[in-house]
N, C-alpha and C positions, 0 to 999 in steps of 0.2 A: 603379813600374809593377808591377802585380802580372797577372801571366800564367795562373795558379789560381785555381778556386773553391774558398770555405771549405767545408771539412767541418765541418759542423758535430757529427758522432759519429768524429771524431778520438780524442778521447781515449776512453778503453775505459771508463771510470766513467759517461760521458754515454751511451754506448753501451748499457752493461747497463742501465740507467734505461731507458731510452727500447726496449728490447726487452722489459721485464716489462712496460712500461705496455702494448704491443701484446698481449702474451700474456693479462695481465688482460682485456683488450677481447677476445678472442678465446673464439668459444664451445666448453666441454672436451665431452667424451664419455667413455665409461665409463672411472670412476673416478678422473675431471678430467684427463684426457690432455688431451694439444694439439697437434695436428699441426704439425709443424717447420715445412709448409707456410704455418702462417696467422700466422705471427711472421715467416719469413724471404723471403715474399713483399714486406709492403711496408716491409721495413726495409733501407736503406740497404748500400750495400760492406763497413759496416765490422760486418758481419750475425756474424762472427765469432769479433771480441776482444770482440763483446759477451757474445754466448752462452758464451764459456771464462772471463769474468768472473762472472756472474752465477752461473752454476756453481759457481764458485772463491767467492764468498759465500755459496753455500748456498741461493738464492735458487730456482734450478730446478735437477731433478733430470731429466738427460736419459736414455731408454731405450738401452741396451747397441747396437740397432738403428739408432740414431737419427731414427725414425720418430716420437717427441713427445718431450713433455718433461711434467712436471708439476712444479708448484708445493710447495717444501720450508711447513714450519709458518714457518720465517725468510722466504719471501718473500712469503708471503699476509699475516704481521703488516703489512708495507708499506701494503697496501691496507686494512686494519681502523681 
């Protein structure tokens, strides 16, 4: 009998995938900012181990403020 629903961004690797594909989908403003808002609006619980993964790969480079994030040369190659 199973009592939970799957998460399906359990693990933190599925997580930071699936938070840069949001962030790529997301439109930047000056100097390709991203507001934290438009990644961690419709991204799941696990909005978290994604974002400190994805970080931890080089992938996004978040603001000291935490007010955006922008995309390293490592995480745009992804999308080229």
């Amino acid at each position: 009998m199973k009592y939970a629903a799957d998460r399906p961004f359990a693990d933190p690797d599925k997580a930071a995938r699936k938070l840069i594909e949001i962030a790529n989908s997301a439109e930047a403003y000056m100097d390709g900012r991203i507001p934290i808002e438009a990644i961690n609006g419709p991204f799941p619980s696990e909005y978290g181990a994604g974002l400190a993964l994805a970080v931890a790969n080089g992938w996004l480079w978040p603001h000291e403020s935490g007010v955006y994030v922008k995309f390293t040369q490592a995480g745009a190659e992804l999308f080229a």
